[in-house]
N, C-alpha and C positions, 0 to 999 in steps of 0.2 A: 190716611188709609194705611197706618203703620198697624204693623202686628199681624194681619192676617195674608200674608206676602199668598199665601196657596188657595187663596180666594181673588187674587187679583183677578182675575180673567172677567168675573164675578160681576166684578165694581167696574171692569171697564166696558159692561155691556152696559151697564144700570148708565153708565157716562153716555153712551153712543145711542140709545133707545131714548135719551131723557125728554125728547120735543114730542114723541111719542106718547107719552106720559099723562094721564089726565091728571088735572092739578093737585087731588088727592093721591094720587100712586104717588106724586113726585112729591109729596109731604112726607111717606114710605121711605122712595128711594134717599130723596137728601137724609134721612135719619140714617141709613143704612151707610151713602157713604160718610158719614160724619161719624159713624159708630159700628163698623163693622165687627168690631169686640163681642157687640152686644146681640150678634145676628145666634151664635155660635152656643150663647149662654142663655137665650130669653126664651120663654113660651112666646107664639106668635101675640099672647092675647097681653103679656106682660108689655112686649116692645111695642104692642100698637099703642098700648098708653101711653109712653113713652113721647111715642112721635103725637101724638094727640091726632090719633083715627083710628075708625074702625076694625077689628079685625082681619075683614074682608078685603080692603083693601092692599094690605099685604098679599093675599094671596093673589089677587088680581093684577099686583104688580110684579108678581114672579112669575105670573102668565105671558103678561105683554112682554115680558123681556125672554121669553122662550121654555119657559119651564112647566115642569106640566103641576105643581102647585107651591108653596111654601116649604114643603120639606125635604123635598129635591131641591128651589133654591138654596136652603139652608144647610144642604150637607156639603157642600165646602168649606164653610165654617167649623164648624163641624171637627170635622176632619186635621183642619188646621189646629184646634184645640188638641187630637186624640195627638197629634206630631209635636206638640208645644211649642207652636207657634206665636201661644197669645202670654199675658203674665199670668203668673201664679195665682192672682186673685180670681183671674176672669177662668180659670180651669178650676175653681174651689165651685166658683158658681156655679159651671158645668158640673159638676160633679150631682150638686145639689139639685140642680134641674133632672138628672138623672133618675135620683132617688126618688124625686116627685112623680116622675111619670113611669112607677114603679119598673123600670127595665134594669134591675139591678145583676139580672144574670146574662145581660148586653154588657154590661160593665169588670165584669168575672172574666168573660172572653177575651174582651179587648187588653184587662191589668196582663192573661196569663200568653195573649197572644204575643204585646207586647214586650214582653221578660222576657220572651224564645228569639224574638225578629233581633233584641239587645243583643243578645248572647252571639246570634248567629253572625250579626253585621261585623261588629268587634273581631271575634276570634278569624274570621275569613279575610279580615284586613291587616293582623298581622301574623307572621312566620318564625320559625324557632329560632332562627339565628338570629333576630332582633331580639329577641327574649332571651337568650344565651347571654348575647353582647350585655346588657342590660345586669343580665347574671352574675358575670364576671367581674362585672364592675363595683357591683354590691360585694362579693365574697374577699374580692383580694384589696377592697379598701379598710381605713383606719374606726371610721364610725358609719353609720347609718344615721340620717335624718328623716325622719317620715313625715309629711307637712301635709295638713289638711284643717279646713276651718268649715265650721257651721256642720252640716253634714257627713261633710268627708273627714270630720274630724275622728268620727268613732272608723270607720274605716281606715285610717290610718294607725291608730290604737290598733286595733284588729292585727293588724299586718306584724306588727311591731311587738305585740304580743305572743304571734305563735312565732315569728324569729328567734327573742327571747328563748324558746324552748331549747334551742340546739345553738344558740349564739350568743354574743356579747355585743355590747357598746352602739344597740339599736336604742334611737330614742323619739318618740312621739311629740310632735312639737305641734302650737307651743303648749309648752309646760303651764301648770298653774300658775298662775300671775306675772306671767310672764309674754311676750312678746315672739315672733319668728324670727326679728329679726337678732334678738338681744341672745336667742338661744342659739342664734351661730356666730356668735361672737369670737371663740376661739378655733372655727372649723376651718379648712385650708385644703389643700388641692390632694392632701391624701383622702378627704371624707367624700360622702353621696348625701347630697339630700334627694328625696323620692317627693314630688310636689304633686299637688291634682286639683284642681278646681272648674269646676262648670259653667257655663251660662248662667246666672251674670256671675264674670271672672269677681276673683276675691283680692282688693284689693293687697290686703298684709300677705297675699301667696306671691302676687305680683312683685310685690317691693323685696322679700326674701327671697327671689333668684335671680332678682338684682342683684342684693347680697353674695349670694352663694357665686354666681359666675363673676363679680370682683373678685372674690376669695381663692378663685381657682379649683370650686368644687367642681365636682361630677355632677349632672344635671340629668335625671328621671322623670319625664313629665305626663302625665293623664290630664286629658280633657277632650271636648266633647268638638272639636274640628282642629285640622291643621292649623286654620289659622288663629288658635288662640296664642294668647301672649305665654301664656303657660308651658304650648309644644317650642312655639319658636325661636325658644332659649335655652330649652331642653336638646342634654347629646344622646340622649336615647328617647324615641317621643312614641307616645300610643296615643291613638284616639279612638275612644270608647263612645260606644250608642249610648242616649239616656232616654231618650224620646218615651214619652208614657202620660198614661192619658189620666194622672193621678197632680197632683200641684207642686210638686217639688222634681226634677231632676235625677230618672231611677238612678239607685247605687247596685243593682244586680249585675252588668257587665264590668263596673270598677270594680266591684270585690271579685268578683269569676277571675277578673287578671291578676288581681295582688294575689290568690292564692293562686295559680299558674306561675307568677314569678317568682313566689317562693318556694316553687316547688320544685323548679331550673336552680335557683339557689343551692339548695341542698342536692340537687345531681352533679355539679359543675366543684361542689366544697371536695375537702380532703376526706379522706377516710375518717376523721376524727370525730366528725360531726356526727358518727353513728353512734360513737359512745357519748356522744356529747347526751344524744336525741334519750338514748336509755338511761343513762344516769339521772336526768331530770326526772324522769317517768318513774323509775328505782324509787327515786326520794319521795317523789308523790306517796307511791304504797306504803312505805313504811311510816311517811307521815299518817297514812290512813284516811285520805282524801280524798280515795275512790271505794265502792258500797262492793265490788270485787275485786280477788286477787289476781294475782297478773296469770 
């Protein structure tokens, strides 16, 4: 009964109703609890094949157990999906069940509801002097490491690319053909690495702040609960909402913070970094790289 933790209540009526059960429901209920993945993702007609019965019978077994039919028992599954509770394949499926039962503009609300609740949970869990701290640490160190793989890895690009603008010695890791750990190979307790990784953690992020805190780096970490291995190595730690009813792990509340932290960065730098910011922008124009002039 792993994976649908916000359905458990669920499955332990379907346990405690079970003698109740005519022997056909409890052909239902055993599929259900043996496959509670599958309650979340399936038409009632696809899972009854499934369990080898009827339609009807499903519905008649989310009667006996208190529900007024199948889709009310089915929206705690559900639900635990829209929370990503279940893996990435079984939210693909969802999706795809979705589009079948043409509610496509059920699914517009939920991506746009979702993106707002990220946004909201995130910024109201952290405060500007953790973001300041965090700030200072980046400005008055030797380099910047930015470390993100699979997804997070263009989000760390990102970050690393508008620094560039107004900074030096930011670099996006890992490099092409190269490794996290092989690219802080010379780094030491004057640099920052900036880490981030989600459910399921990334391994080579894990072993690089292993790295980095032997090295006596500064430790900036993102991920998606306190108790990942990513915050609690980390001396500056944010944890970001990702929750999204799409198959991969939102990056809208990660990026919303790395462009907030680098924008604490450039309030907390010296005076210098304004002409840093214009001289870049200067050269832009005159390279002729924007379709107006300044």
């Amino acid at each position: 009964m792993d994976g649908t933790n916000v359905s458990l209540q669920v499955l332990e009526r379907l346990n405690d109703e079970w003698d109740a059960l005519t022997p056909e429901a409890q052909k239902a209920a055993r599929y259900v609890l043996e496959n509670p993945n599958d309650v979340g993702v399936s038409t009632v007609r696809e899972i009854a094949e499934a369990a080898n019965v009827k339609p009807n019978t499903f519905v008649r077994m989310a009667r006996q157990v208190g529900f007024e039919g199948y889709e009310d028992f089915r929206a705690p599954f559900r639900e635990a999906i829209r929370k990503g509770a279940v893996s990435f394949p079984d939210r693909a499926r969802w999706l795809q069940d979705i589009r079948k039962s043409g509610d496509l503009g059920g699914l517009y609300a939920d991506m746009a509801e979702g993106a707002i609740r990220n946004l909201a949970e995130t910024f109201s869990s952290i405060d500007a002097d953790a973001l300041k701290a965090a700030a200072d640490a980046i400005w008055t160190s030797r380099q910047v490491f930015t470390l993100g793989v699979g997804v997070n890895n263009a989000n760390a690009r990102n970050f690393t690319y508008l620094a560039s603008t107004g900074m030096v010695q930011f670099h996006a890791i890992p490099r092409p053909g190269s490794t996290p750990t092989d690219d802080l190979a010379w780094a030491d307790k004057r640099d920052v690495l900036i880490a981030m990784s989600m459910r399921p953690y990334r391994s080579e992020v894990v072993d690089a702040i292993e790295v980095a805190r032997e090295q006596g780096m500064t430790i900036i970490g993102l991920s998606d609960s306190p108790a990942s291995p990513i915050l609690r190595a980390a001396d500056h730690a944010f944890v970001v909402a990702v929750d999204t009813p799409q198959f991969f792990p939102s990056s809208v509340s990660t990026i919303a913070l790395m462009e907030t932290l680098l924008s604490f960065v450039i309030a907390v730098a010296s005076d210098e970094i304004v002409d840093r910011v214009d001289s870049f922008h200067q050269r832009r124009h005159r390279l002729g790289m924007y379709t107006e002039e300044p």
